[in-house]
HTML snippet that shows the backbone in 3Dmol.js (N, CA, C, O; Angstrom):
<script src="https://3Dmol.org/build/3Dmol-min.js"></script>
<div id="view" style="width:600px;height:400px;position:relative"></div>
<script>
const pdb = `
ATOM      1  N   UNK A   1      95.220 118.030 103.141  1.00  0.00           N
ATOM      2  CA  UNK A   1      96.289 117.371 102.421  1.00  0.00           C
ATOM      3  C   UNK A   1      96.860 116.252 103.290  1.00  0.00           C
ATOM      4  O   UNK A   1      96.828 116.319 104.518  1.00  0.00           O
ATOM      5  N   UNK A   2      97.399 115.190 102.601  1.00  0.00           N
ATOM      6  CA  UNK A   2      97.835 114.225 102.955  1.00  0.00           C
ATOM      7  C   UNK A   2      96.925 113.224 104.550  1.00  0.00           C
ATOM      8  O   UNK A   2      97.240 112.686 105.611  1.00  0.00           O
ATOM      9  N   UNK A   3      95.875 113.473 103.830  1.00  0.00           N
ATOM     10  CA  UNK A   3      94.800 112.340 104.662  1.00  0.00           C
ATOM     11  C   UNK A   3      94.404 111.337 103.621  1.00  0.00           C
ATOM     12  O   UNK A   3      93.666 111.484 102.647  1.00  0.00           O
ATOM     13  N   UNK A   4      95.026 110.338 104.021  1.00  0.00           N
ATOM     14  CA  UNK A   4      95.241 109.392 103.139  1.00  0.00           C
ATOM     15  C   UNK A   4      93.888 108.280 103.354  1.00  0.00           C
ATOM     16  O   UNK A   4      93.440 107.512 102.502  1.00  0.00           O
ATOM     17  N   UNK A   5      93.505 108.433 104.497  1.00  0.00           N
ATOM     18  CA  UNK A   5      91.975 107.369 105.056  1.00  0.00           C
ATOM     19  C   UNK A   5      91.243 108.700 104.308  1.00  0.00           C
ATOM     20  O   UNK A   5      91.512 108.366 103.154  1.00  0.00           O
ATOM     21  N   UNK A   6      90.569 109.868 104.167  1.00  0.00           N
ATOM     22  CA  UNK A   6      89.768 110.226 103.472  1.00  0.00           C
ATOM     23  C   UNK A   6      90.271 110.235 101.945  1.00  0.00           C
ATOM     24  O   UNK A   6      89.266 110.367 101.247  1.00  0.00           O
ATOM     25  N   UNK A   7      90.920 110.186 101.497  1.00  0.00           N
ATOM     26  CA  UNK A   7      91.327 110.259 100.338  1.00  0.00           C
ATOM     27  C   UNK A   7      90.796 108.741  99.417  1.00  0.00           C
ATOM     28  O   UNK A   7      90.419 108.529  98.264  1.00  0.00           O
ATOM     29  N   UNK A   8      91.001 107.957 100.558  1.00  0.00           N
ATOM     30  CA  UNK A   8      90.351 106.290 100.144  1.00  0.00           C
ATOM     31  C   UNK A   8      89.350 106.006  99.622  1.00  0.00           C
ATOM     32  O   UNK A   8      88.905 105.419  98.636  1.00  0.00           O
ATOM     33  N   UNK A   9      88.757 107.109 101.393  1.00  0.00           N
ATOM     34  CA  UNK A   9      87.143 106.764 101.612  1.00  0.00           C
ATOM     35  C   UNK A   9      86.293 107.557  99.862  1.00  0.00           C
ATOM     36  O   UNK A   9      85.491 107.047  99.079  1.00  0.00           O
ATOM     37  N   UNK A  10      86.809 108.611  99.864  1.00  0.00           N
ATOM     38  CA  UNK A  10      86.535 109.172  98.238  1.00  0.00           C
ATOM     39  C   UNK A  10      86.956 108.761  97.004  1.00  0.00           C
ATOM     40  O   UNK A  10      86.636 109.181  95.892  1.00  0.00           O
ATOM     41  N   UNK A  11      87.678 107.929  97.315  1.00  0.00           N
ATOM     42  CA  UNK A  11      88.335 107.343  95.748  1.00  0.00           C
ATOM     43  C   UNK A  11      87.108 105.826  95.557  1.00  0.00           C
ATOM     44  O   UNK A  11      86.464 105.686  94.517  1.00  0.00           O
ATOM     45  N   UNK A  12      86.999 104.943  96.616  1.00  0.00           N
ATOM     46  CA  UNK A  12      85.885 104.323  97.040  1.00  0.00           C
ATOM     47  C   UNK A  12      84.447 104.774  96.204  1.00  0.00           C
ATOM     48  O   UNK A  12      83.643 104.304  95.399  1.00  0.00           O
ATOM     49  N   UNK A  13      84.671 105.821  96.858  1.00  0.00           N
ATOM     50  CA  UNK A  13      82.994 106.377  96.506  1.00  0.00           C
ATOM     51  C   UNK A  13      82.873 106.364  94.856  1.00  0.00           C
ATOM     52  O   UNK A  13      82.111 105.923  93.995  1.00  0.00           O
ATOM     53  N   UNK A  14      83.964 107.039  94.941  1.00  0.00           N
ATOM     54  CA  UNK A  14      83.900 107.133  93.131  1.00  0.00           C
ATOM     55  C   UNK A  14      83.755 106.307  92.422  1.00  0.00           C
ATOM     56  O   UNK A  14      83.012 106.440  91.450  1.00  0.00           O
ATOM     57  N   UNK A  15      84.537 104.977  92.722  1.00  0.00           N
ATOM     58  CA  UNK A  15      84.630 103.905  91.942  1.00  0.00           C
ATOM     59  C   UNK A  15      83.307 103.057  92.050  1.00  0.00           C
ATOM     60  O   UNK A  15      82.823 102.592  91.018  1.00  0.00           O
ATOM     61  N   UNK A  16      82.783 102.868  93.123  1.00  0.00           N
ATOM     62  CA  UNK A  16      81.190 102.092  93.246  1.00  0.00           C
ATOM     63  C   UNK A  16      80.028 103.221  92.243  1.00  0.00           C
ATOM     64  O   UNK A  16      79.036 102.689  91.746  1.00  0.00           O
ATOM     65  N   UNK A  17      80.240 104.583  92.051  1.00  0.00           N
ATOM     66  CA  UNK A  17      79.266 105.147  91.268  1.00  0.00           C
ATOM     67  C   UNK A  17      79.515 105.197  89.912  1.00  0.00           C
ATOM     68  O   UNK A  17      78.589 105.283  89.105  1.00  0.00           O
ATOM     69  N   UNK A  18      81.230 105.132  89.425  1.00  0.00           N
ATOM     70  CA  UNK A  18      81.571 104.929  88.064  1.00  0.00           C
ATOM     71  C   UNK A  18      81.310 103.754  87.505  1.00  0.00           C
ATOM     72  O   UNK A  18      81.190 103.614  86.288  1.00  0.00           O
ATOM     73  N   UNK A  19      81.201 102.818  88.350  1.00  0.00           N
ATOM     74  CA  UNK A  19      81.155 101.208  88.197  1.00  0.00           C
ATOM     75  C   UNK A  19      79.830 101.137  88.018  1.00  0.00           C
ATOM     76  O   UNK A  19      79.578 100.150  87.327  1.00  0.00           O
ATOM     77  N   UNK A  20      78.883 101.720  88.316  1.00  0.00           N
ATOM     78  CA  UNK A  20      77.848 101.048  88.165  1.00  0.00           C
ATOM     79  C   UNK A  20      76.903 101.798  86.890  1.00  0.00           C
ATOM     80  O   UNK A  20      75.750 101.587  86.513  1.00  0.00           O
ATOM     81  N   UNK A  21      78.195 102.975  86.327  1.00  0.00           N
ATOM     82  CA  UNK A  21      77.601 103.571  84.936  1.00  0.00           C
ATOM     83  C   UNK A  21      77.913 102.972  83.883  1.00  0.00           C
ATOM     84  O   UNK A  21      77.170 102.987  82.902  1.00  0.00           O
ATOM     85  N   UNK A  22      78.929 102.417  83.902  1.00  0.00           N
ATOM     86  CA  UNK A  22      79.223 101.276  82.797  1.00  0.00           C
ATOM     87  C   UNK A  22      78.552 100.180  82.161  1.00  0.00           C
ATOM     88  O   UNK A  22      78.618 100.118  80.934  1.00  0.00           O
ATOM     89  N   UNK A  23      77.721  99.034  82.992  1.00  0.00           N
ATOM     90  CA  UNK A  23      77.028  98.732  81.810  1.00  0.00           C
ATOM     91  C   UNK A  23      75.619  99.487  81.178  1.00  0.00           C
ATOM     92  O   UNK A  23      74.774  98.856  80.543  1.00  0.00           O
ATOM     93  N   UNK A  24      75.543 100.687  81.419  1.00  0.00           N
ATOM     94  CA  UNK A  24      74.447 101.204  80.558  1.00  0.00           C
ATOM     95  C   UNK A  24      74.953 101.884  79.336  1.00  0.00           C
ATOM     96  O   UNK A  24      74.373 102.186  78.293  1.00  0.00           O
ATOM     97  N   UNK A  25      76.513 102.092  79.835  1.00  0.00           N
ATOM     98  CA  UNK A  25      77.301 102.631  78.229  1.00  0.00           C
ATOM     99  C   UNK A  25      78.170 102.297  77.967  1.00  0.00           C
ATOM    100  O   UNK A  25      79.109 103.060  77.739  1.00  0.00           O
ATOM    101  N   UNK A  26      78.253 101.014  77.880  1.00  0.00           N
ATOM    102  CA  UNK A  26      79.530  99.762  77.529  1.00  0.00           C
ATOM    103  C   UNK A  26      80.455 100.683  76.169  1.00  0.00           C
ATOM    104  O   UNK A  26      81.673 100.592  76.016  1.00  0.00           O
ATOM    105  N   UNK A  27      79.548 101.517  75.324  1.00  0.00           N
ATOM    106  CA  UNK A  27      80.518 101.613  74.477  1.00  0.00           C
ATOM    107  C   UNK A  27      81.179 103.386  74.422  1.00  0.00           C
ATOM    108  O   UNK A  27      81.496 104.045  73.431  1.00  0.00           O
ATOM    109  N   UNK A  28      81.210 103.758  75.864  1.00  0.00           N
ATOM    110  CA  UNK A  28      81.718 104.529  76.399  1.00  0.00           C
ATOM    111  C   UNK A  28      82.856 104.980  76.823  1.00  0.00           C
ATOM    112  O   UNK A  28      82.813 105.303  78.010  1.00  0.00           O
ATOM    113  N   UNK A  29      84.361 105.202  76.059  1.00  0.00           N
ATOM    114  CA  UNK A  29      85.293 105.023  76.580  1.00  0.00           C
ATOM    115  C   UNK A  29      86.009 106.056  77.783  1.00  0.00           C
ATOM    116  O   UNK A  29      87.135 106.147  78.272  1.00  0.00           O
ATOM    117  N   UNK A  30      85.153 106.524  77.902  1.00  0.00           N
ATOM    118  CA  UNK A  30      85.746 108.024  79.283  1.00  0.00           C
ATOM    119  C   UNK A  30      85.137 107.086  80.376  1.00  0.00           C
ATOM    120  O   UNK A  30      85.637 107.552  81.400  1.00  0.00           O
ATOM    121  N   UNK A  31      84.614 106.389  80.629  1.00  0.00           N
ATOM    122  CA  UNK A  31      83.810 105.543  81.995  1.00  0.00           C
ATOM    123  C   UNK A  31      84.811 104.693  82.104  1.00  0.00           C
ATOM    124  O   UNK A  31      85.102 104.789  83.296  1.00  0.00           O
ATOM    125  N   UNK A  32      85.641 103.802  81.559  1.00  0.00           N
ATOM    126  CA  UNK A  32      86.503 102.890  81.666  1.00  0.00           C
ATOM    127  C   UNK A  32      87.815 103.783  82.551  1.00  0.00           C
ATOM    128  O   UNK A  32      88.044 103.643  83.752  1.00  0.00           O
ATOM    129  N   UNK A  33      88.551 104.684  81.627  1.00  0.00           N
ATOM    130  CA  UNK A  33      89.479 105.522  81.862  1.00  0.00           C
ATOM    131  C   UNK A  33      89.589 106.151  82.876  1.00  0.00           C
ATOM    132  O   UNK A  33      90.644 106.334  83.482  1.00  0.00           O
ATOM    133  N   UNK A  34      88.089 106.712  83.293  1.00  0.00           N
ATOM    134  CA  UNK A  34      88.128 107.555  84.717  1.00  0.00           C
ATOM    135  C   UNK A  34      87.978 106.184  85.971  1.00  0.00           C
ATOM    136  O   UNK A  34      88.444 106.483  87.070  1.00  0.00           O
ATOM    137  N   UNK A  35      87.457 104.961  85.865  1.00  0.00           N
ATOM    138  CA  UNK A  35      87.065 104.009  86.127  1.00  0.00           C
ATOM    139  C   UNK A  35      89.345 103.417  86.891  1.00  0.00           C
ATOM    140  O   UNK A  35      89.718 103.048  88.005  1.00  0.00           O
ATOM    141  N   UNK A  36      90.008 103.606  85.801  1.00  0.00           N
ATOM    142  CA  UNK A  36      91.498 103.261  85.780  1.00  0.00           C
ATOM    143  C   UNK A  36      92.116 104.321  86.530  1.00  0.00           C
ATOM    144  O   UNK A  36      92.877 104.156  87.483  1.00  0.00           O
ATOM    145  N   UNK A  37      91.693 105.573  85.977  1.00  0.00           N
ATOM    146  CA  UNK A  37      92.540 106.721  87.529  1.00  0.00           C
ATOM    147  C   UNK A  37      91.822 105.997  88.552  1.00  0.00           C
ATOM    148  O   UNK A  37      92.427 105.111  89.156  1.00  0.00           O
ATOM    149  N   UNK A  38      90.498 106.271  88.860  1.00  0.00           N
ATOM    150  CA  UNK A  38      90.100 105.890  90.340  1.00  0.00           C
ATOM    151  C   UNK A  38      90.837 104.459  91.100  1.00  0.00           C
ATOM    152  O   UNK A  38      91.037 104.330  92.308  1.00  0.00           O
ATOM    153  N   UNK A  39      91.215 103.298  89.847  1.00  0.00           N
ATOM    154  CA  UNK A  39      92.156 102.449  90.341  1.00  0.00           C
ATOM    155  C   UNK A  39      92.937 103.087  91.152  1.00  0.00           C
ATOM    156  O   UNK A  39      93.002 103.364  92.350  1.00  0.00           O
ATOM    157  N   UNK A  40      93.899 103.359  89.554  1.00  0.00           N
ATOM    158  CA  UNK A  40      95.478 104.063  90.174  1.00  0.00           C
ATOM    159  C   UNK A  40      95.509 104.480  91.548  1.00  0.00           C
ATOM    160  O   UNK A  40      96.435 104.207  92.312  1.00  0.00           O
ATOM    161  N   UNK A  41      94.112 105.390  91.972  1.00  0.00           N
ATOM    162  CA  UNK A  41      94.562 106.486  93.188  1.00  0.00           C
ATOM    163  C   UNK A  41      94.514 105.548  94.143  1.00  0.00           C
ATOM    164  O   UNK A  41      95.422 105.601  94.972  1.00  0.00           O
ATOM    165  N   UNK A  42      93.389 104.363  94.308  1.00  0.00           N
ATOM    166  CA  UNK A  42      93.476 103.508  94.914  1.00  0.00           C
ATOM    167  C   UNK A  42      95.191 102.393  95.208  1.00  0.00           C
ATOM    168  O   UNK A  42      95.315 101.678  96.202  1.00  0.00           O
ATOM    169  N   UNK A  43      95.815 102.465  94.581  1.00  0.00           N
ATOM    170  CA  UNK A  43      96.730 101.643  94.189  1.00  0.00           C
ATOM    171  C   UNK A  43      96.371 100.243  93.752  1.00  0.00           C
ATOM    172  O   UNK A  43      96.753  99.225  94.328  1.00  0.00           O
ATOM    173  N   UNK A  44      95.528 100.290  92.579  1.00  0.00           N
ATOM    174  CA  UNK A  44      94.928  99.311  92.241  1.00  0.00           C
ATOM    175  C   UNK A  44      96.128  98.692  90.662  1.00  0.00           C
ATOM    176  O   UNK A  44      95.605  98.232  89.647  1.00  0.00           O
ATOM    177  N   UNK A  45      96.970  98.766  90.740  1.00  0.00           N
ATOM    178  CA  UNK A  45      97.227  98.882  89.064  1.00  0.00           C
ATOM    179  C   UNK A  45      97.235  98.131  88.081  1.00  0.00           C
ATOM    180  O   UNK A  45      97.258  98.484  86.902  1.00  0.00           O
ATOM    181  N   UNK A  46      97.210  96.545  88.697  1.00  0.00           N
ATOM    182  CA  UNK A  46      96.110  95.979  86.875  1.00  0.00           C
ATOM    183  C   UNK A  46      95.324  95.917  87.114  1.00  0.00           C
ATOM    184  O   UNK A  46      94.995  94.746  86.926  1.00  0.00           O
ATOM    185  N   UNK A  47      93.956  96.861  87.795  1.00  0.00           N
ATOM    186  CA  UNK A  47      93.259  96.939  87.393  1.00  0.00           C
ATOM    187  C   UNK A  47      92.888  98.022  86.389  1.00  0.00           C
ATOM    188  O   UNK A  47      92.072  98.155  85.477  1.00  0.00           O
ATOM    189  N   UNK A  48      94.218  99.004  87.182  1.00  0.00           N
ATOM    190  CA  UNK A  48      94.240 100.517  86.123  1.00  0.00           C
ATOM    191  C   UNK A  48      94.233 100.051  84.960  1.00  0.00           C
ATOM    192  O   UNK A  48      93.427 100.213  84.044  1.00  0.00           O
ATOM    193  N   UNK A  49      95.377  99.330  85.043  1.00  0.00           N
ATOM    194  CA  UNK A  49      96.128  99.775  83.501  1.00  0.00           C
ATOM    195  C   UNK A  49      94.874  98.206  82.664  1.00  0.00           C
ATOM    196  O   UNK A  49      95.338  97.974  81.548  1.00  0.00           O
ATOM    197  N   UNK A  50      94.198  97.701  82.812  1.00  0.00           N
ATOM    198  CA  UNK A  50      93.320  97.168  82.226  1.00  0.00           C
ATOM    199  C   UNK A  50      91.767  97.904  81.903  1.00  0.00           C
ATOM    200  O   UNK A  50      90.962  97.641  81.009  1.00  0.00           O
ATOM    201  N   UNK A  51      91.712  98.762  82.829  1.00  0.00           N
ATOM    202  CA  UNK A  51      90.672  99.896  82.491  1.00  0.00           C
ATOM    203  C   UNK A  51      91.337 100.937  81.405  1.00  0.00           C
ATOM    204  O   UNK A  51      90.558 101.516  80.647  1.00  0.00           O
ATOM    205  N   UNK A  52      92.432 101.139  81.324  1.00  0.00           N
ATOM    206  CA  UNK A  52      93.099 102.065  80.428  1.00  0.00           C
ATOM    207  C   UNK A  52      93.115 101.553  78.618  1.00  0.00           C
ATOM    208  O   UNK A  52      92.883 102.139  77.561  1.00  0.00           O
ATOM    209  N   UNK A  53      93.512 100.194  78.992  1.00  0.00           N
ATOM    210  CA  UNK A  53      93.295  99.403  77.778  1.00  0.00           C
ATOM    211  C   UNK A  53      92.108  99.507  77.290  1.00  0.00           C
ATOM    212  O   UNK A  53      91.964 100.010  76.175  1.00  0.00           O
ATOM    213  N   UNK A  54      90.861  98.986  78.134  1.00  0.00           N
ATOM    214  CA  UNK A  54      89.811  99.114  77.520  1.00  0.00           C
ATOM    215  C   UNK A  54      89.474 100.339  77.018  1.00  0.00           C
ATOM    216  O   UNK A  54      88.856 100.323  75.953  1.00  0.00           O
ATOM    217  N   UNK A  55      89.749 101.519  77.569  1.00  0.00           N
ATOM    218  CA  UNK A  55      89.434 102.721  77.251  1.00  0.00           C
ATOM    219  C   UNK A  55      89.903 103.254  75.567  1.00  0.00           C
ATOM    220  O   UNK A  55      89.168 103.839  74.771  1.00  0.00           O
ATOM    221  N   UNK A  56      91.373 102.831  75.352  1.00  0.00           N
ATOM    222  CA  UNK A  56      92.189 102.503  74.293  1.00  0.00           C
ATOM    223  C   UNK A  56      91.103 101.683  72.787  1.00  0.00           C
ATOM    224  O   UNK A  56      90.745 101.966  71.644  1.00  0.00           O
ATOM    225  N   UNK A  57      90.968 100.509  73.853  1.00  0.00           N
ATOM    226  CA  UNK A  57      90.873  99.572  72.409  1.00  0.00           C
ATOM    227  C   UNK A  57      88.720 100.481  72.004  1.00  0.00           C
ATOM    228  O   UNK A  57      88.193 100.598  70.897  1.00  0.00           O
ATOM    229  N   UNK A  58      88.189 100.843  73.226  1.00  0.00           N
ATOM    230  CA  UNK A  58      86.923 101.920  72.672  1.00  0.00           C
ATOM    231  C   UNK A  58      86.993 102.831  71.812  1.00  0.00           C
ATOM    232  O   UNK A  58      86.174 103.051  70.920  1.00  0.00           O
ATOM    233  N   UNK A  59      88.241 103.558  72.098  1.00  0.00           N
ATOM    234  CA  UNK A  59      88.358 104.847  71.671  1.00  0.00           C
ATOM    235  C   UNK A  59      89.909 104.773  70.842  1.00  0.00           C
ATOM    236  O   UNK A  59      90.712 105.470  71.461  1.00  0.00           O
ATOM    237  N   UNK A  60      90.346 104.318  69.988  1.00  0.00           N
ATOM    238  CA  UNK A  60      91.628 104.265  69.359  1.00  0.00           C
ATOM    239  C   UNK A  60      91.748 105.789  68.464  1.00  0.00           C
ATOM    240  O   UNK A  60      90.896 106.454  67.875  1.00  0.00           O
ATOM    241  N   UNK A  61      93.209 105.975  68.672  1.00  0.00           N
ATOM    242  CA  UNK A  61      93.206 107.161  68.235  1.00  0.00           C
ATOM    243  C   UNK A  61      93.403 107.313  66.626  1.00  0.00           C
ATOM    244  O   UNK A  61      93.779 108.301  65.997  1.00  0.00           O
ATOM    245  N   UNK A  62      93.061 106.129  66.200  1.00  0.00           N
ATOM    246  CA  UNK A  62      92.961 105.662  64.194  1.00  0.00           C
ATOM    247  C   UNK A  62      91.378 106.078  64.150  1.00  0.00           C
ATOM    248  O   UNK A  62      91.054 106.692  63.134  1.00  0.00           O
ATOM    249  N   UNK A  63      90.342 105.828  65.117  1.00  0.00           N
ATOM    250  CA  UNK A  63      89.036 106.260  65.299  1.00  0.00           C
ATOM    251  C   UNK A  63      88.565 107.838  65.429  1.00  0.00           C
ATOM    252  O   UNK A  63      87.838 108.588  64.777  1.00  0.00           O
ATOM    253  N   UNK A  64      89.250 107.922  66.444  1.00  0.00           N
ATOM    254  CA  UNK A  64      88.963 109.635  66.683  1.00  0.00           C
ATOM    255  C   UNK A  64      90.719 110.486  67.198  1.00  0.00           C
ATOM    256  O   UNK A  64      91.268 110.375  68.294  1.00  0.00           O
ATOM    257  N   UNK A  65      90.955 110.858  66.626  1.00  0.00           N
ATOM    258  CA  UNK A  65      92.405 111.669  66.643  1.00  0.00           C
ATOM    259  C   UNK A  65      92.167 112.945  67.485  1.00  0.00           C
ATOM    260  O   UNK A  65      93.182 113.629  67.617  1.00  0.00           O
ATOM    261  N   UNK A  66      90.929 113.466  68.150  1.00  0.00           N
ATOM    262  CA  UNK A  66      90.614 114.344  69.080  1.00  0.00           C
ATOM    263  C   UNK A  66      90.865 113.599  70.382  1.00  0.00           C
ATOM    264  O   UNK A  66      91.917 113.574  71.021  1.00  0.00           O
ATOM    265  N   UNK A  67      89.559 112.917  70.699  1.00  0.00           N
ATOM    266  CA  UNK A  67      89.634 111.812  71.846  1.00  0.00           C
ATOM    267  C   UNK A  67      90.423 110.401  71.949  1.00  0.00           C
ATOM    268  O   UNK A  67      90.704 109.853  73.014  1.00  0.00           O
ATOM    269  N   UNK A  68      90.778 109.835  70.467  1.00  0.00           N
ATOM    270  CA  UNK A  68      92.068 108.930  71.217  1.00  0.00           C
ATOM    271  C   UNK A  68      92.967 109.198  71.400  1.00  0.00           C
ATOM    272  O   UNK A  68      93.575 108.161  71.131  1.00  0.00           O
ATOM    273  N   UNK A  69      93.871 110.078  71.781  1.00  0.00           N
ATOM    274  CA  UNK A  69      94.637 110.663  72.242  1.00  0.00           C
ATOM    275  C   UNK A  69      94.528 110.863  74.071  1.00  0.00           C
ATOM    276  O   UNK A  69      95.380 110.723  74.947  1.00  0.00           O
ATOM    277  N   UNK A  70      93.640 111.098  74.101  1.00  0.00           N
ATOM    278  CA  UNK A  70      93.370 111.284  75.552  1.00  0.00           C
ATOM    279  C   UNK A  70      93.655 110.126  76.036  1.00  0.00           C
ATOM    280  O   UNK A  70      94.619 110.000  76.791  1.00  0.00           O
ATOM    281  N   UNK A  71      92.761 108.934  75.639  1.00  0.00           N
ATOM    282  CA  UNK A  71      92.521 107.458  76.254  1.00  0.00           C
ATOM    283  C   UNK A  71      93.888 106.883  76.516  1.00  0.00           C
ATOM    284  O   UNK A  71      94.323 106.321  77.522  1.00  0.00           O
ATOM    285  N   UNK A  72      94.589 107.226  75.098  1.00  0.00           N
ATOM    286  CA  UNK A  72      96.329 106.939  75.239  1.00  0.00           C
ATOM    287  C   UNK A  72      96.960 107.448  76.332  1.00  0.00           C
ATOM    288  O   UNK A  72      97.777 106.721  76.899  1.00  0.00           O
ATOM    289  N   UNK A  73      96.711 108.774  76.835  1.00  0.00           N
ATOM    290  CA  UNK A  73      97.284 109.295  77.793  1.00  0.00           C
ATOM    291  C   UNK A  73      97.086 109.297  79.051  1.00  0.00           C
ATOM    292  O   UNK A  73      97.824 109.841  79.873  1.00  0.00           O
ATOM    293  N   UNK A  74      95.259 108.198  79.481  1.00  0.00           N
ATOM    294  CA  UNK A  74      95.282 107.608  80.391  1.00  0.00           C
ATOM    295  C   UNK A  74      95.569 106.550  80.425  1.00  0.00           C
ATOM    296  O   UNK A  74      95.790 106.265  81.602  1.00  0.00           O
ATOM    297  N   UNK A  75      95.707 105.746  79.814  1.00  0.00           N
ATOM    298  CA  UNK A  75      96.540 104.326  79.515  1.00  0.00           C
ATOM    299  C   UNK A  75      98.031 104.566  80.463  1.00  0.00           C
ATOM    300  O   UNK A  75      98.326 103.797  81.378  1.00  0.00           O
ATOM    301  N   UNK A  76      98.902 105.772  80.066  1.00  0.00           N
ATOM    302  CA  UNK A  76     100.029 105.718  80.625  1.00  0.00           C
ATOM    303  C   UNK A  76     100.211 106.793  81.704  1.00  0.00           C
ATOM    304  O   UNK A  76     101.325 106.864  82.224  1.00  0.00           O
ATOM    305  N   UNK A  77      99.472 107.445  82.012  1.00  0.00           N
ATOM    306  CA  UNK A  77      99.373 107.727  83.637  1.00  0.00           C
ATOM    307  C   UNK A  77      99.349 106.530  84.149  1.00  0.00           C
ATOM    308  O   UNK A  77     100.246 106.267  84.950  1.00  0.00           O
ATOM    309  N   UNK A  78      98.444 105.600  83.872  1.00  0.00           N
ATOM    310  CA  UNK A  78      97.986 104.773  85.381  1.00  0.00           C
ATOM    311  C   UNK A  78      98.935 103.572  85.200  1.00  0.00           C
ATOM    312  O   UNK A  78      99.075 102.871  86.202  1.00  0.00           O
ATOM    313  N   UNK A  79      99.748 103.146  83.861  1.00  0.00           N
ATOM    314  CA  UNK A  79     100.941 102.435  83.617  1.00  0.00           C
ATOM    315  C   UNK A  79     101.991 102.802  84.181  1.00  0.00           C
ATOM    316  O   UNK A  79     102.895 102.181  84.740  1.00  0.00           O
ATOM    317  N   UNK A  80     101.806 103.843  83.995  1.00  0.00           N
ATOM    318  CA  UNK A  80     103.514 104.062  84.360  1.00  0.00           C
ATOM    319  C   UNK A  80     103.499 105.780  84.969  1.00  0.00           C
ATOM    320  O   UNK A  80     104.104 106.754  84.523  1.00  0.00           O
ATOM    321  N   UNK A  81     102.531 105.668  86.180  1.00  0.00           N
ATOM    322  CA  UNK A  81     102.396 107.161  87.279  1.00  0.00           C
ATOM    323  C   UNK A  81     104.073 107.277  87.626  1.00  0.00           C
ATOM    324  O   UNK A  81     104.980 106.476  87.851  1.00  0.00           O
ATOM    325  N   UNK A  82     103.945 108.582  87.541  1.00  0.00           N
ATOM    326  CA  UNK A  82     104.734 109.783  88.092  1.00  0.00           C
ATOM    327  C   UNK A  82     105.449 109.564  89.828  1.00  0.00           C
ATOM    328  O   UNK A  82     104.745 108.909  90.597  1.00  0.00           O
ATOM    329  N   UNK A  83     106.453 109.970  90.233  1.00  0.00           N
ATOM    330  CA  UNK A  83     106.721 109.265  91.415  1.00  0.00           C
ATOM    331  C   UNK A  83     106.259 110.906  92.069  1.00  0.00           C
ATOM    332  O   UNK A  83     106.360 112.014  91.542  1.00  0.00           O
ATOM    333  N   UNK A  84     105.717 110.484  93.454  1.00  0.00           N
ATOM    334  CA  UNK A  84     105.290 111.356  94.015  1.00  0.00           C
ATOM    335  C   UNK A  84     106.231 112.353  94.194  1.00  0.00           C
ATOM    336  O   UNK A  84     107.345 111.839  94.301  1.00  0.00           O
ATOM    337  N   UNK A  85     106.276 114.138  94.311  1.00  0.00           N
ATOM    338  CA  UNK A  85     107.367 114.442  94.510  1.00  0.00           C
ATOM    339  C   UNK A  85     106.968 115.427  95.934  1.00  0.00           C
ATOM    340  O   UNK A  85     107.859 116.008  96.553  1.00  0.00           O
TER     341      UNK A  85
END
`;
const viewer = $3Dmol.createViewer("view");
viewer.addModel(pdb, "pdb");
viewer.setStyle({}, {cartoon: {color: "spectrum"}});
viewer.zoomTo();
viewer.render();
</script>
C-alpha cells in the first residue's frame, strides 16, 4: 500500500496493453472506459473523462439499459473521483 512508483509502473502497463486493443474493437465500449480509469489512476483527467465519453456515446443507456448504465457510471468516476479518504 501506498507505493505510488509501483502503482504507476502498473497503471502504465495497463494502459499500453488496453491501448493497443482498441483499434481491433473500435466499437467496443468497455475498452474505452477501462482505457479512462487507467487515465484517472494515472492522473490523467481529460484524458479520462474523454475516454468516458467515448465509452457513453458507444454504449448509451437509450441503447442498452443493462450496460449503459455502467459507461455512465464510468463517465463520472473519472469526472468527478471521490477525494481520497
Amino acid at each position: 500500500m501506498n507505493d505510488h512508483a509501483k502503482s504507476r509502473l502498473l497503471f502504465e502497463q495497463a494502459r499500453q496493453t488496453v491501448e493497443q486493443t482498441i483499434p481491433a474493437n473500435p466499437g467496443d465500449a468497455s475498452r474505452p472506459a477501462l482505457l479512462g480509469q487507467i487515465y484517472a489512476g494515472l492522473g490523467l483527467k481529460t484524458e479520462a473523462v474523454r475516454e468516458g465519453e467515448r465509452a457513453v456515446e458507444l454504449l448509451p443507456e437509450s441503447k442498452d439499459a443493462l450496460d449503459g448504465p455502467a459507461m455512465t457510471l464510468v463517465l463520472e468516476e473519472v469526472a468527478h473521483p471521490l477525494a481520497s479518504i
